[in-house]
N, C-alpha and C positions, 0 to 999 in steps of 0.2 A: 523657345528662344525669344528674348524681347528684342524688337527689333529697331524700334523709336528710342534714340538715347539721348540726346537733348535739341533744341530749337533756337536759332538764332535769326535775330531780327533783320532785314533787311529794311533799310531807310531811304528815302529821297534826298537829297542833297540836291540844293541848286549850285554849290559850288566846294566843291571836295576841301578842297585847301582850307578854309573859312570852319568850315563843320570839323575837322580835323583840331585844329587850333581850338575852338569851342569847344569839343570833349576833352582834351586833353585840360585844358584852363581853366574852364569852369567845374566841370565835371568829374575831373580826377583818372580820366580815362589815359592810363600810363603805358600799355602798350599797343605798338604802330605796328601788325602784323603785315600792313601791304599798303600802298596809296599812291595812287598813278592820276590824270587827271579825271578819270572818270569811274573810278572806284577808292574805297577802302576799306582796312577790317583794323580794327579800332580794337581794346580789350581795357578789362578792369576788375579785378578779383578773379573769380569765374563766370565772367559775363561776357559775349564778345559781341559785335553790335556789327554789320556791315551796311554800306554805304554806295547807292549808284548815284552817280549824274544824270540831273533831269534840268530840264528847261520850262517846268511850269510851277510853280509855286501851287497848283492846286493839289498836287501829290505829296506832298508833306502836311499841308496843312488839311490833311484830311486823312493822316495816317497817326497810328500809334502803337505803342507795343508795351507789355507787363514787365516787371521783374519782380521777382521773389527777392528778398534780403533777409538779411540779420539784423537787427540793431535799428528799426525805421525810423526812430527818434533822431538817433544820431548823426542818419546819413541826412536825416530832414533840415536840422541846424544846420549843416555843412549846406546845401542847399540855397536853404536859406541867406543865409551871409554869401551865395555868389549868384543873387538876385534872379536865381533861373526857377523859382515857385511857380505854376500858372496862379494865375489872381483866383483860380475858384478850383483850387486843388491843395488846399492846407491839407496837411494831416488829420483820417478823418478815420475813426475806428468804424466799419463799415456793416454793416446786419449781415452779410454775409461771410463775418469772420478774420476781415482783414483790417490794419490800421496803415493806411496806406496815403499816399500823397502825388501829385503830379507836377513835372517840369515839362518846360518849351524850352526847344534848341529854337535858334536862328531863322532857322526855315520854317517852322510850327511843326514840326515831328511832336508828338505830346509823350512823353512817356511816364508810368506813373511804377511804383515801386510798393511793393508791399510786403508785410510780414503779417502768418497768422497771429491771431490775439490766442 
């Protein structure tokens, strides 16, 4: 029996509401499973991202998390035109087999996205 069936991120949020808004807007993160002022669970394709309140900025900006995709070119344009790129995270076919890219949310949560080559 496999017992591990998939992994979902939890993230720092200094303010739920704002981080909410910013996935949803910039990110394309379409469904709102839960969000109270000290939590949320956020979704988008098959990806679902959850969200605590913190009161230090040092927790986000020192956190980050993978995704696997499809299509990493595409999702990377879209990306791109909604200015959330980090400055040293372009699309970068990687020696270890991925062609992959990174965003900054709000709070510095990093997250980078990638597809095998």
């Amino acid at each position: 029996m496999k017992h591990l069936k998939i992994a979902i991120p939890v993230l720092a949020s200094l303010n739920i509401d704002k981080t909410v808004k910013f996935y949803q807007e910039k990110l394309g993160f379409d469904r709102l499973g839960w969000k109270d002022k000290n939590y949320a669970v956020i979704g988008r394709d098959h990806v679902e991202i959850h969200f605590w309140k913190c009161n230090n900025k040092i927790h986000p900006e020192n956190t980050s998390c993978y995704i696997q995709v499809g299509d990493v070119e595409s999702l990377y344009d879209e990306m791109q035109l909604a200015g959330v790129v980090h400055p040293n995270g372009p699309l970068t076919k990687q020696p270890w087999g991925m062609n992959e890219f990174a965003i900054l949310d709000e709070d510095g949560n990093m997250i980078k996205f990638g597809e095998f080559i």
